[in-house]
C-alpha positions in Angstrom: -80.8 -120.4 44.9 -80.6 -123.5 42.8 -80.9 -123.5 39.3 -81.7 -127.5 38.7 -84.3 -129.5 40.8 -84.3 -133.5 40.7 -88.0 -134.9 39.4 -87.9 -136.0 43.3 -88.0 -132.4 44.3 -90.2 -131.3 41.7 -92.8 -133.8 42.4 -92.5 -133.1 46.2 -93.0 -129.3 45.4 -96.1 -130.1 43.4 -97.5 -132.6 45.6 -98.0 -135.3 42.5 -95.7 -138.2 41.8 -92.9 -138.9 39.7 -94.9 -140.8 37.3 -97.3 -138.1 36.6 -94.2 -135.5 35.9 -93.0 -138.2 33.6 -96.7 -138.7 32.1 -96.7 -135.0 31.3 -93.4 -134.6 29.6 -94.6 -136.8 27.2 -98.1 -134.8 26.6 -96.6 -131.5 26.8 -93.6 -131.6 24.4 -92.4 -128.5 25.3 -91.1 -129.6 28.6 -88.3 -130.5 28.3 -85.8 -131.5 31.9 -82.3 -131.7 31.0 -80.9 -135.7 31.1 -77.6 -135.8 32.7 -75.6 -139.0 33.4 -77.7 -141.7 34.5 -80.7 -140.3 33.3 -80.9 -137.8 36.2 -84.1 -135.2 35.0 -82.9 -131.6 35.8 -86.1 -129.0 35.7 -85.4 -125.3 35.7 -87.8 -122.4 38.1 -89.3 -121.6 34.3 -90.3 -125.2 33.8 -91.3 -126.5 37.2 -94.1 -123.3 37.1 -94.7 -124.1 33.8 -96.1 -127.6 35.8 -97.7 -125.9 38.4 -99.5 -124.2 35.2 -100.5 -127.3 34.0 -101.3 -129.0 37.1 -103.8 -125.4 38.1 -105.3 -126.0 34.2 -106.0 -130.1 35.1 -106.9 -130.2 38.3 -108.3 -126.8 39.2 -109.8 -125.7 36.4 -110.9 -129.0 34.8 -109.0 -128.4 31.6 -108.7 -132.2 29.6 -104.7 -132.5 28.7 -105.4 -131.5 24.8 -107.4 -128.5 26.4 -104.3 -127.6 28.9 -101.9 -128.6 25.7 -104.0 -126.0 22.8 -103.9 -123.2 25.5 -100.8 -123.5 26.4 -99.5 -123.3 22.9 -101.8 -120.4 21.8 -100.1 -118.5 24.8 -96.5 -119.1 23.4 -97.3 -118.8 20.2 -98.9 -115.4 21.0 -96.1 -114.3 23.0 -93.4 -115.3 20.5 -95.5 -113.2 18.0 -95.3 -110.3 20.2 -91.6 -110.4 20.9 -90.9 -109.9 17.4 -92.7 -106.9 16.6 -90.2 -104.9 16.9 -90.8 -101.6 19.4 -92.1 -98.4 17.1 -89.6 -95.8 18.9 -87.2 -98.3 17.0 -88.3 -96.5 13.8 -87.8 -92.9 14.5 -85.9 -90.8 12.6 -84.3 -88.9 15.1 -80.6 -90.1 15.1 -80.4 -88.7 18.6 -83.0 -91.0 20.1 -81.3 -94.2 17.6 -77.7 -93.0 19.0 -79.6 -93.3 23.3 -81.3 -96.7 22.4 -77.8 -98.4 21.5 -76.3 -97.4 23.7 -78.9 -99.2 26.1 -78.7 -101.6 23.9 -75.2 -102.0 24.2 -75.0 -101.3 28.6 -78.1 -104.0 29.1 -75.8 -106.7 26.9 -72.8 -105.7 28.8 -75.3 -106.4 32.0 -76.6 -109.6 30.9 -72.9 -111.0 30.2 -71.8 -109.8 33.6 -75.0 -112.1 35.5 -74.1 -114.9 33.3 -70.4 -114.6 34.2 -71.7 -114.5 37.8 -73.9 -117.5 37.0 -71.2 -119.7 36.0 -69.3 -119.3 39.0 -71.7 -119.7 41.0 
């Protein structure tokens, strides 16, 4: 699985050109392709359906690009709002239950390190 596609592949994927992947970078800020040497656009999975989002919104469902951009944000914003409330079972006072969420806590870190260590040699 690769973790990088070119603007080439991207725009192959979606069926537009490279133009219009350009025109929407600059429209929706929040994408974002990593630039490597010689101005090479990398786009992650997350941001290329993030695209296929946008292209649905403006072609499919006739959204205008502020439409497709206010939507958009409302969505992140509303999901950025929800990952900080923080869970209720997180404010119990049974020490028991605190002492069995660390410790998941602390076994789902140890997880995430291991995939990123995989990752990287990958």
């Amino acid at each position: 699985m690769k973790y990088y596609y070119t603007i080439g592949e991207v725009s192959n994927l979606l069926g537009v050109e490279p133009h219009v992947l350009r025109y929407w970078e600059t429209e929706f800020t929040f994408i974002k392709p990593r630039q490597e040497k010689g101005r090479i656009r990398r786009y992650t999975v997350e941001q290329i359906e993030l695209l296929r989002r946008i292209q649905d919104m403006l072609h499919n469902q006739r959204y205008t690009i502020e439409g497709a951009r206010q939507k958009l944000r409302a969505e992140r914003r509303a999901s950025r709002s929800k990952a900080k409330q923080p869970s209720p079972a997180l404010f119990t006072s049974d020490p028991r239950i605190r002492a069995q969420m660390q410790e998941l806590k602390t076994q789902l870190q140890q997880i995430i390190e291991t995939c990123e260590k995989i990752q990287r040699k990958q």
